[in-house]
C-alpha positions as CSV (number, residue, x, y, z in Angstrom):
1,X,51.2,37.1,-12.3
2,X,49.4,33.8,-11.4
3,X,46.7,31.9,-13.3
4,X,43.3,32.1,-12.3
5,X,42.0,29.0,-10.8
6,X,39.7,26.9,-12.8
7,X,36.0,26.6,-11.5
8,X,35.1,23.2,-11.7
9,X,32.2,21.7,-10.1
10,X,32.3,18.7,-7.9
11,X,32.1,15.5,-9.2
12,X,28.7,13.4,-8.8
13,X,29.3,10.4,-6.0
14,X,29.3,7.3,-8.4
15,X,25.9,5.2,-7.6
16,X,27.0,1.2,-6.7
17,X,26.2,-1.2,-8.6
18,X,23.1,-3.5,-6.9
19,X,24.3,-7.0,-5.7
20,X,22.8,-9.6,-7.9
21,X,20.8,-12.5,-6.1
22,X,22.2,-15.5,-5.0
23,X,19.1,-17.4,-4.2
24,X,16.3,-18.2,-6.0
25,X,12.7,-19.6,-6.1
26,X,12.5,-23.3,-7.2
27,X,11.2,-24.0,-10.7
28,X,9.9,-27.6,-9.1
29,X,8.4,-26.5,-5.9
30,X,7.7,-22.5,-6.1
31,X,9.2,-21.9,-2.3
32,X,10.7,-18.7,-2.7
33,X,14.4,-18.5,-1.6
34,X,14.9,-22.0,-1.5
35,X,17.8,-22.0,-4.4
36,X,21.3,-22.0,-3.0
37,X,23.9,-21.9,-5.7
38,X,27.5,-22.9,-4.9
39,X,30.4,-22.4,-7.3
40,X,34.2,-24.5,-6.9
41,X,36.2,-23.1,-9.0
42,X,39.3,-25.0,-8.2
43,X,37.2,-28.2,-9.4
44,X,35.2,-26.0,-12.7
45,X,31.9,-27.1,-10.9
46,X,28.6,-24.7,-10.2
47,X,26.0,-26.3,-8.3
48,X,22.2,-24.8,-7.5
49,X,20.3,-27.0,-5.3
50,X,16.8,-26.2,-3.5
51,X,16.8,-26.6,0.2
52,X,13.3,-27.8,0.3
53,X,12.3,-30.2,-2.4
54,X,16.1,-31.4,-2.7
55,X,16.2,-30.7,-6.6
56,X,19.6,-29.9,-8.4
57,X,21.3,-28.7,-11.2
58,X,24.8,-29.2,-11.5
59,X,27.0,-27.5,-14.7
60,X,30.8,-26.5,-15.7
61,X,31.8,-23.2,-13.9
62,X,34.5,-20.7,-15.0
63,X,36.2,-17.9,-13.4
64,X,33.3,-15.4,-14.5
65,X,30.3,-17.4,-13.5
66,X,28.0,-16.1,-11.0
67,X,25.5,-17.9,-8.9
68,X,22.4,-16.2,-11.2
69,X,24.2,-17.7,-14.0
70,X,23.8,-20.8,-12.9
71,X,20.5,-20.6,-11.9
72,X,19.2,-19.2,-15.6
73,X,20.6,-22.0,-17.1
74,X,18.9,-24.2,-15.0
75,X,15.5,-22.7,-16.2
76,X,17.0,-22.8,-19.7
77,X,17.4,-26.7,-19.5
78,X,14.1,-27.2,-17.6
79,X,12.3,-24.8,-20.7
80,X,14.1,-27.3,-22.7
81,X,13.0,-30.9,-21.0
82,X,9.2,-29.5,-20.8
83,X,9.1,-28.4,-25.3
84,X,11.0,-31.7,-26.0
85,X,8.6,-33.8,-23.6
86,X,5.7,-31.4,-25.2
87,X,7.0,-32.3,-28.9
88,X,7.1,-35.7,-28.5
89,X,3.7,-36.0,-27.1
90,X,2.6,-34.1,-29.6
91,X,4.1,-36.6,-32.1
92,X,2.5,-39.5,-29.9
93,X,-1.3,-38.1,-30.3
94,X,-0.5,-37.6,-34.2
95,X,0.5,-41.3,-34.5
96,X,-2.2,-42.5,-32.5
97,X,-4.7,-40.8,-34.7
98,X,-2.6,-42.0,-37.8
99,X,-3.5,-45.5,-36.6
100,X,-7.0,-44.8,-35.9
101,X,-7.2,-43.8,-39.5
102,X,-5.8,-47.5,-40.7
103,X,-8.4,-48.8,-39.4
């Protein structure tokens, strides 16, 4: 006698994963789409650059980089300029008022 065959349901259609972004709005000049990031491997190089306003952001590139990579650690830096430029005017106003004090 033969086996009974096994009910067994069909298997759900895996979903796709959504394409990340590979341009961005400009943290200098706000136009939206404006970002275009490039990435040479063969030289270790990732480049995002805005079309408009002609700002860039260079940085070492590896074989799992992807262009929104590049483009976060661009903000990352820029976060970075902007509290290092605030703290030190903040240090500025604090001297200035430590000399006012003198006298």
């Amino acid at each position: 006698m033969g086996k009974r065959k096994s009910t067994r349901g069909k298997t759900a259609p895996r979903k796709k994963a959504e394409k990340l972004d590979t341009s961005f709005c400009c943290p200098f000049c706000n136009h939206p789409n404006s970002i275009d990031c490039k990435i040479d491997l063969k030289h270790l190089v990732a480049e995002a650059s805005c079309n408009t306003c002609s700002e860039s952001y260079s940085t070492t590139a590896h074989a799992l980089t992807e262009p929104v990579d590049v483009y976060a650690e661009w903000i990352d830096e820029c976060e970075k300029a902007n509290a290092d430029r605030d703290r030190d005017e903040d240090n500025d106003v604090v001297r200035d008022e430590v000399d006012d004090e003198e006298e």
